[in-house]
N, C-alpha and C positions, 0 to 999 in steps of 0.2 A: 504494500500500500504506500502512496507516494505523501508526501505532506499536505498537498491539499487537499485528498481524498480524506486524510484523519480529521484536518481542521474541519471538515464540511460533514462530519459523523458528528465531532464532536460537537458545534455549534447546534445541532439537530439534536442530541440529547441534551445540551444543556436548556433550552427551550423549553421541551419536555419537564425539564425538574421542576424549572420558574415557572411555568404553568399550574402545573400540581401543586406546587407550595404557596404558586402568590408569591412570588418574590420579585421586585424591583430591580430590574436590573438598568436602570437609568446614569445616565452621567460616568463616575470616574469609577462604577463598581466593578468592571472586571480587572482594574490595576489594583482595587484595595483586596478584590477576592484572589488576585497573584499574589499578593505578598500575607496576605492569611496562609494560604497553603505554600508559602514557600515556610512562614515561619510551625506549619505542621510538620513538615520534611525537617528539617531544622530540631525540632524539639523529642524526632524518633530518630534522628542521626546521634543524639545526645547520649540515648538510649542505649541504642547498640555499642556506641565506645565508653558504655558505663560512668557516662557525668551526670546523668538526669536520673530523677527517679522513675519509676518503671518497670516491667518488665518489657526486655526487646524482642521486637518482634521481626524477623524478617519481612515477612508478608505485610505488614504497616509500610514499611520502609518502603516498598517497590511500590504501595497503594498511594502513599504522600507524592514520592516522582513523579507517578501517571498522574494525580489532581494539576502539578506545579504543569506538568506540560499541558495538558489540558485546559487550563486557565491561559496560560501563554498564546496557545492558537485563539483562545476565544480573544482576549487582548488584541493581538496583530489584527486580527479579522474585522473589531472595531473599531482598531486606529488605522484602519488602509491599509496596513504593511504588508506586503507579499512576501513573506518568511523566508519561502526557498529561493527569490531574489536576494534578500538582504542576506543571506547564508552563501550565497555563491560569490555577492560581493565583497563580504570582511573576511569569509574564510576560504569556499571551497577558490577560487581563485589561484592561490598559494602551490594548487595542486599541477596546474597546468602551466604547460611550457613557456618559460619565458619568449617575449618574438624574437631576440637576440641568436636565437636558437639553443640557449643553454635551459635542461632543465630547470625548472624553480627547484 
């Protein structure tokens, strides 16, 4: 699955939630609902290297990830950003041949 096929599942289930719950998704909420679940990920990373209290969980850990990129595609999609463009520009780029003809 390519990245804009995920961001366009995910935008489709997050709809579905804020439907059923009634939930506001108006103005700057998908950057404060990135950085809620970046600070979830954060708080069961703590876990696992035994700073937080808790019990750790692997399966939290990869469930907090999928929330943060999840939130992220919903983000980009609401601020215009075309991800696998901006991804090709700052990083994948790097990968391909310099015109000099010297690998990067």
């Amino acid at each position: 699955m390519i990245l804009s096929e995920l961001s366009e599942k995910v935008a489709r289930i997050s709809d579905i939630y804020a439907a059923e719950h009634g939930i506001d998704r108006s103005g700057d909420w998908a950057i404060l609902k990135l950085q809620e679940e970046l600070g979830e990920l954060t708080a069961e990373h703590l876990r696992q290297s035994g700073r937080a209290r808790g019990e750790a969980d692997p399966a939290a850990l990869a469930d907090e990830a999928a929330d943060v990129l999840g939130m992220l595609l919903i983000y980009c999609d609401r601020a215009g950003i075309d991800l696998e463009q901006a991804m090709q520009d700052k990083w994948l780029h790097w990968l391909e041949p310099k015109t000099d003809g010297q690998p990067a």
